[in-house]
N, C-alpha and C positions, 0 to 999 in steps of 0.2 A: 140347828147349828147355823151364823151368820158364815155369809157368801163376802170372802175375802177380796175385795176388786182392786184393792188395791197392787196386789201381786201383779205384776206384768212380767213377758218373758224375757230372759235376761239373756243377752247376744252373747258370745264367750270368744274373745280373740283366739285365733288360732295361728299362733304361731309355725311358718312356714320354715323356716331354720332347726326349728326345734326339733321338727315331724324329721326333717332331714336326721339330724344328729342321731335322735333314738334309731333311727332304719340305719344306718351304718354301726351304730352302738351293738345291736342287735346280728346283724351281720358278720360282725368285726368277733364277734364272742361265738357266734356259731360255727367260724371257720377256725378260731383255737381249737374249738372244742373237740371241731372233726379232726382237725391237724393232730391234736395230743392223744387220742383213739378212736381211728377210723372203722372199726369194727366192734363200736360200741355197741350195749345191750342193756337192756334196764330200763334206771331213772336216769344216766347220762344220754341215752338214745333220746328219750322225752325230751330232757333239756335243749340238747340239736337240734328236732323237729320241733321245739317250740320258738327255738330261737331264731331257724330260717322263714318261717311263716312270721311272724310278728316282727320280722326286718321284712321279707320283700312285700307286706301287708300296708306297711309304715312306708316302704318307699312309694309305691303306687299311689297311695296316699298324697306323699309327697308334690309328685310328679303332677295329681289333679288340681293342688291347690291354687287359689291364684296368686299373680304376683305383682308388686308394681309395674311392671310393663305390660302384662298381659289378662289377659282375663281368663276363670277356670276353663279347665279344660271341658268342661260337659255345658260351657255357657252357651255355643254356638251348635251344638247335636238337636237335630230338627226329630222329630218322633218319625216318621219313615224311616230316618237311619238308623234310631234305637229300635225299633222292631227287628228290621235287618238284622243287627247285631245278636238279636235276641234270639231268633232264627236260622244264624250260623254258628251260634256258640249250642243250641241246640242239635244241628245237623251235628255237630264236633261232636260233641258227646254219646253220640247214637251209634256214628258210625265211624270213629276216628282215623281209621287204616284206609277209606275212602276221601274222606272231607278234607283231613289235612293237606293231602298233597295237591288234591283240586285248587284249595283257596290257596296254596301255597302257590300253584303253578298262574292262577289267575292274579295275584297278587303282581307276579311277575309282569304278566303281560301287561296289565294297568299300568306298572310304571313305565314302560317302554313305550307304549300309547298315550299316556298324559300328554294333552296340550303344553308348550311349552314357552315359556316368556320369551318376544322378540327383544334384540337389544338394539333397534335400531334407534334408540334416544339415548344408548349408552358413546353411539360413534362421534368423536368430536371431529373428525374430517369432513361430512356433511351436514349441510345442512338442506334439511329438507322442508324450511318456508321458504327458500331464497327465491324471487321472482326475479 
């Protein structure tokens, strides 16, 4: 059988609006559906849980793709900090009644600790090349 070379692989635009629309489409039907009965059972229970996973799947989604201002979200994630991550979503799952409230609580302190932008090129009353 001849080896087809001509085939190359074909890029597939992904519309960033689109991935939005369907994740609220998705969303938007899963919260009728609990609204209209909340203590569903069956194939309406299926339809709900298929309908929240396949919206917050599609938003996530969403939220990685890039956009014209910015670039993907997973462009600038160096491989130390994917292990990290790989490593505490790990810990999360082992031992969740412990880890969560650790990274919750450290999360915390990170942000009170972060370096923080000076604004001393934001003050128009000095000026600080004046000789």
């Amino acid at each position: 059988m001849p080896i087809d070379s001509a085939k190359e692989p074909v890029k597939v635009q992904i519309s960033r609006p689109m991935v939005g629309i369907i994740s609220l489409v998705c969303l938007g039907l899963w919260i009728f559906l609990y609204a209209r009965d909340p203590n569903a059972q069956g194939d309406m229970l299926i339809w709900q849980g298929g309908f929240m996973r396949s919206g917050l799947l599609m938003g996530a989604f969403w939220f990685a793709l890039p956009s014209k201002n910015r670039d993907a979200a997973w462009a600038n994630v160096s491989p130390r900090t994917l292990v990290g991550m790989i490593v505490a979503f790990g810990a999360i799952v082992a031992r969740p009644k412990v880890f969560v409230p650790l990274f919750l609580a450290l999360g915390v302190v990170a942000w009170f600790l972060r370096p923080r932008k000076t604004r001393r090129d934001e003050r128009p009353d000095r000026e600080w090349n004046r000789r």
